[in-house]
N, C-alpha and C positions, 0 to 999 in steps of 0.2 A: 400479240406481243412478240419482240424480234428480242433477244436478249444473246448476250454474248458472255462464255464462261470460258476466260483464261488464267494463266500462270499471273501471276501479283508482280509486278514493277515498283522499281525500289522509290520512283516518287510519287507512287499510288497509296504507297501505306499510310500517310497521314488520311488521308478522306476514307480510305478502306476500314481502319482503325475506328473512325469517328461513327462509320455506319454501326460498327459491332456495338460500339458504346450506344447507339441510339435503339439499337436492336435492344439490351439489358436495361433499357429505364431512361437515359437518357443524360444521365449524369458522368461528368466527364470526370475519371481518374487521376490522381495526383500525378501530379508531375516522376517523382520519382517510380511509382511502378509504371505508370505509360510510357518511361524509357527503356526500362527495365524488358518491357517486352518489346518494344523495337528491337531492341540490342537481339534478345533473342529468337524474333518471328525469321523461317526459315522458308527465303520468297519463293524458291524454287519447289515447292512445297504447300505453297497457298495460295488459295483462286480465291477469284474474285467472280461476279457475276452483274453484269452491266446492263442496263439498259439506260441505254445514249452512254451520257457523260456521269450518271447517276451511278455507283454501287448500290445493290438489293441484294447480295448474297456474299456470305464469305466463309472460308474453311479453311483451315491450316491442318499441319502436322509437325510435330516436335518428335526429331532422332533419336529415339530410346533404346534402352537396354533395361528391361525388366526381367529380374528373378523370379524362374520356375523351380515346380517344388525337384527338387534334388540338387540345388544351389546355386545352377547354370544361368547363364544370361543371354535371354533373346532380342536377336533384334525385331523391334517395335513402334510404329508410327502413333506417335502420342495423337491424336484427333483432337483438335482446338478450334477454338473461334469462330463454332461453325454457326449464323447466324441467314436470317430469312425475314428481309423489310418487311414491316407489318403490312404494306401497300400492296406485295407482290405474293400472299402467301393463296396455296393451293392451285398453283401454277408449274407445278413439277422442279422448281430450284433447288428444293434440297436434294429430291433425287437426282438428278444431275449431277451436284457433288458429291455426292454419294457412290457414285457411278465410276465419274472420274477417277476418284480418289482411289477406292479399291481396284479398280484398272492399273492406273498409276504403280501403286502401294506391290501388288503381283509382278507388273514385270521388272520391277526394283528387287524383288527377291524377298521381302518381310514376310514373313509368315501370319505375323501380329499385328492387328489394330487393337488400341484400346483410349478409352475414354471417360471422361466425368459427365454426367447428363443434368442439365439442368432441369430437364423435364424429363425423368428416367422412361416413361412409354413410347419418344419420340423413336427408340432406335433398336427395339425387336426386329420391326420390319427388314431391318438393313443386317441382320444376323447376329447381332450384338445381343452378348447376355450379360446377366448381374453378377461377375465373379469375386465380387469382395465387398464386404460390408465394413462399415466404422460404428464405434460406439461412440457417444457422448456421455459423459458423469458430469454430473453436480453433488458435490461430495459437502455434507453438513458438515467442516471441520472443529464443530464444536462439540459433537455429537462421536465422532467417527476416528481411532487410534492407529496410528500403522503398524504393522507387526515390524522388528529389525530383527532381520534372521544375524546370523553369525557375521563378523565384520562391518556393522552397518555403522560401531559407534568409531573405527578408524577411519573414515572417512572423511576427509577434511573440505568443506563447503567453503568456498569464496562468491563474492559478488563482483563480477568485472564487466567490464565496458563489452559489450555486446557485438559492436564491429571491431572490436581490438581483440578478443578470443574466436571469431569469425574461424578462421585459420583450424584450431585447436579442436571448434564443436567439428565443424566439417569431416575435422580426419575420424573423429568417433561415434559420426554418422555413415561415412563410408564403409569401419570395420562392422557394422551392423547390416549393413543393405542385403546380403544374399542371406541372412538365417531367418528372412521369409518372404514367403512368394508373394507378387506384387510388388515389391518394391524397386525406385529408380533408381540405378547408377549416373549421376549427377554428373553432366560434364560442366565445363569452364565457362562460367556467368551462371546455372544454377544459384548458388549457392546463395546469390546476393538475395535470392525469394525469400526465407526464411527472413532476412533482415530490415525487409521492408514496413515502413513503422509509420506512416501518415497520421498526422495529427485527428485528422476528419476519421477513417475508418476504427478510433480508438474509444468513441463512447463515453468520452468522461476519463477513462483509463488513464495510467502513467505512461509513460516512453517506455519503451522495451524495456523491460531487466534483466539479466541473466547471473546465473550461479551456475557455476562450474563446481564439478566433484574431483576431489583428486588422492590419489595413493601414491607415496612415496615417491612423490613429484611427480607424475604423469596422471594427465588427466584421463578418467575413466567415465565421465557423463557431463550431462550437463540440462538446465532448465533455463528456456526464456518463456518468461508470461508477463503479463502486465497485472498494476497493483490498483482496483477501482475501491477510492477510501466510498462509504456510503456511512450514514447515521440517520438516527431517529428518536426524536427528545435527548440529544445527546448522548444515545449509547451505540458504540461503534458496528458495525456490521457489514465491512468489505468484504470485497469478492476478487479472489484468484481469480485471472482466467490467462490457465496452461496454453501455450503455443507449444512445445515441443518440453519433450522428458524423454532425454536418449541416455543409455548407461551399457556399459559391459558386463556386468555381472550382479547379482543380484540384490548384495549389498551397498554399492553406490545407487542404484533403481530405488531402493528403501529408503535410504538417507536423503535423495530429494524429494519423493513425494513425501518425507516423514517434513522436510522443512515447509515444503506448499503449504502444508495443510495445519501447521504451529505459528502461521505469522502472527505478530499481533496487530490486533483490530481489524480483522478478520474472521467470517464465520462461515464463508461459502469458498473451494475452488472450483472450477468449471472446465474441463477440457471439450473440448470440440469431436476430436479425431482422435480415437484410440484403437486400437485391434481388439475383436468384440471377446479376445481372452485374452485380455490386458492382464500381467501379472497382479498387476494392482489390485484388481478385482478381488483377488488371494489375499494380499496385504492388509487390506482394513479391514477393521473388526468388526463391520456392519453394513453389510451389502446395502439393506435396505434404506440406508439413508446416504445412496450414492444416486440414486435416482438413473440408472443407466436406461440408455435408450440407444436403437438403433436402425441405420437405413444403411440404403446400398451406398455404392462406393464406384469402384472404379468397374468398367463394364469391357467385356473384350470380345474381340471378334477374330476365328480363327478366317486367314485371308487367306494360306493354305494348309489344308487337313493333314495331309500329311507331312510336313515338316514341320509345323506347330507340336504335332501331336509326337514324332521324337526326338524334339527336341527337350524332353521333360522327365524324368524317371519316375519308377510306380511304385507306392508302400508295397504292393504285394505282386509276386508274379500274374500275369492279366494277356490273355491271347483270344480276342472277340474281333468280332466282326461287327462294322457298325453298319448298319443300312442308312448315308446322312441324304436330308433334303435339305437344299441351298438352292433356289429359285434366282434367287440375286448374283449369286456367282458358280453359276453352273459347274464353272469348274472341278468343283468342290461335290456335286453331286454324285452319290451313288455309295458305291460299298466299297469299304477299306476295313485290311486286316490290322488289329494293330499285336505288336506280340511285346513284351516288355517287364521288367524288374525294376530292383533300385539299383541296375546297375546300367542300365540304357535300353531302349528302344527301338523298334520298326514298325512303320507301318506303308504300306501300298496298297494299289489297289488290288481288287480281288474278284473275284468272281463264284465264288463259295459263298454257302447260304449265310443270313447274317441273324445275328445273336442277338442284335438289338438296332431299334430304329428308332433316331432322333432328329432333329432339327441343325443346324449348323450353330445356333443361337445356342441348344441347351449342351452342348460341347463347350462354347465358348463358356457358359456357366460354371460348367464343373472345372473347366481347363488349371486353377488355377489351388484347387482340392477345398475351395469354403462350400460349394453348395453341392452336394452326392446326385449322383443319377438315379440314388433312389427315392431320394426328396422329391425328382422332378419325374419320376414315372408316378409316385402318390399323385402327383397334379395331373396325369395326364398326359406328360410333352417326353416323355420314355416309354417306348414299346419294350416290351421283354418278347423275343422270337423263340429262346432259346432256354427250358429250366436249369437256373443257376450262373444265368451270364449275367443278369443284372447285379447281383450281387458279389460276384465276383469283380467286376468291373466298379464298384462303387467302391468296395475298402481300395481298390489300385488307385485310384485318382486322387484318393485320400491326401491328407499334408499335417505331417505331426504337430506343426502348430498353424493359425490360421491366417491367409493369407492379409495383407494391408499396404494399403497406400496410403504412407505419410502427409503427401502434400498432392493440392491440382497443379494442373497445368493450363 
């Protein structure tokens, strides 16, 4: 088999596009988000993989700026759309993209790749680790009371048009993005994602709805979810399900999940994606009947060691030596000092004994402070060289609260 893997042509994207769709099931996207990602697939940035006139492989990247722990923002190749025809699989395609991309990705200067996996084991091999997890709640609001700390009853809750406050949630999604790691700084067409609302992808559900929270005329949060009425012998029993609960401070945070969770005819809400130390958690009066559950999230892969790694600052002062293996991007192999605070970083290469020895993959894990290098020496995948570097090096990676990604890509 003769196959040919290049750069994506702007009248390639419709049949490229329709491969990815046939790659996930087969069912073709509304119209509005199928635009939605035309508008933002970045060609110079996504392959294709050809045999003849046919597409069997495809990979993107979205220009990111993701928040590391100490507030900063890096640059980061969002990894999307990376798909492998069912026809053409175990043929070395993905690796190829894989290849490219991280090739690509280095002489651009990005330090970071990071990713959503639809099949989370597909992408160890390629150095990618689990750096962020999400919860999901289903919260009994029949059962289940919010606490409203101080200021929660001056809050004033409205219902407004959901693309006509567009503008408003945005800005107090933006004042949020760097007070935690993993989150995207959203440039121009972002934005329209959150508002995307197909008839088909809704279940029965309402049109989007949104409440905005405000103090003293400016808005300080906001809720869009959809309202699924359900009944049984005539007694009511709908279901919240939360898309987004953004606020600034803690008593606008309380006053909307206090309204989610008081609709009437209603007795379940449901969020999807929360950070697995969602305040909320705090807020209700009975964990147990919130049903939390939780998987990984966004996955990242340092592309290079040392620029990833000061590009970040450390809960606690941390000067180790890592011994990394990176097979896939050699580059990256070997020993780097890193020395660092919470006030900035170095690290280079070194040639001094190392303190600890890991994968490229369980750097990418820790990189982002949700998963410790000492969780992952319990498993196995952390050497300790050195008594006292593991533990030293695991509270510095640390992140006072935990990392999350709001939305895929």
């Amino acid at each position: 088999m003769t196959t040919d893997l290049r750069t994506l042509r702007r009248d390639e994207w419709e049949h490229w596009y329709s491969r990815l769709e046939l790659a996930f099931g087969g069912v073709a996207e509304p119209p509005q988000e199928r635009q939605l990602w035309d508008d933002l697939t970045e060609l110079d940035r996504s392959y294709g993989v050809w045999d003849g006139d046919e597409c069997v492989g495809t990979a993107g990247a979205f220009s990111f700026r993701v928040s590391v722990p100490g507030g900063a923002f890096v640059d980061a190749a969002g990894v999307t759309m990376v798909t492998v025809a069912a026809t053409h699989r175990r043929r070395g395609i993905l690796t190829s993209m894989m290849r490219r991309q991280l090739d690509d990705l280095r002489a651009g200067g990005e330090p970071l790749a990071v990713l959503t996996a639809s099949e989370p084991a597909i992408y160890g091999r390629f150095g990618y680790g689990i750096a962020t997890r999400q919860a999901a709640l289903t919260i009994d609001s029949t059962r289940v009371r919010i606490h409203a700390p101080a200021g929660t009853d001056d809050v004033r809750l409205r219902f407004v048009d959901a693309a006509e406050a567009a503008g408003r949630c945005e800005a107090v999604y933006l004042r949020t993005v760097g007070t935690r790691p993993g989150m995207i700084a959203r440039t121009p067409g972002w934005e329209r994602l959150p508002l995307l609302d197909d008839e088909q992808n809704r279940g029965g559900a309402s049109p989007l709805l949104c409440v905005v929270a405000e103090r003293a005329g400016e808005t300080v949060g906001f809720a869009r979810f959809h309202n699924k009425p359900q009944s049984a012998h005539s007694v009511p029993h709908g279901r919240i399900q939360a898309r987004d609960v953004t606020a600034l401070d803690p008593a606008a945070y309380a006053a909307l999940w206090r309204f989610l969770c008081d609709i009437d005819l209603t007795e379940t809400v449901e969020a999807r994606n929360r950070p697995v130390d969602d305040p909320v958690l705090s807020l209700v009066s009975d964990i147990r009947r919130c049903e939390v559950r939780v998987r990984d999230s966004l996955h990242v892969r340092l592309v290079d060691v040392g620029a990833a790694l000061e590009a970040r600052t450390y809960l606690a002062p941390v000067d180790v030596v890592f011994e990394v293996e990176d097979a896939f991007c050699p580059w990256n192999q070997g020993r780097w000092r890193l020395s660092g605070d919470a006030k900035g970083a170095s690290c280079e290469r070194t040639e001094e004994r190392a303190d600890l020895a890991l994968s490229v993959r369980e750097l990418g894990a820790a990189y982002l402070g949700d998963v410790s290098l000492a969780e992952l020496a319990g498993a196995g995948r952390v050497r300790e060289l050195r008594q006292g570097a593991l533990a030293e090096a695991s509270v510095a990676f640390g992140s006072v609260v935990a990392p999350w990604l709001p939305h895929g890509f």
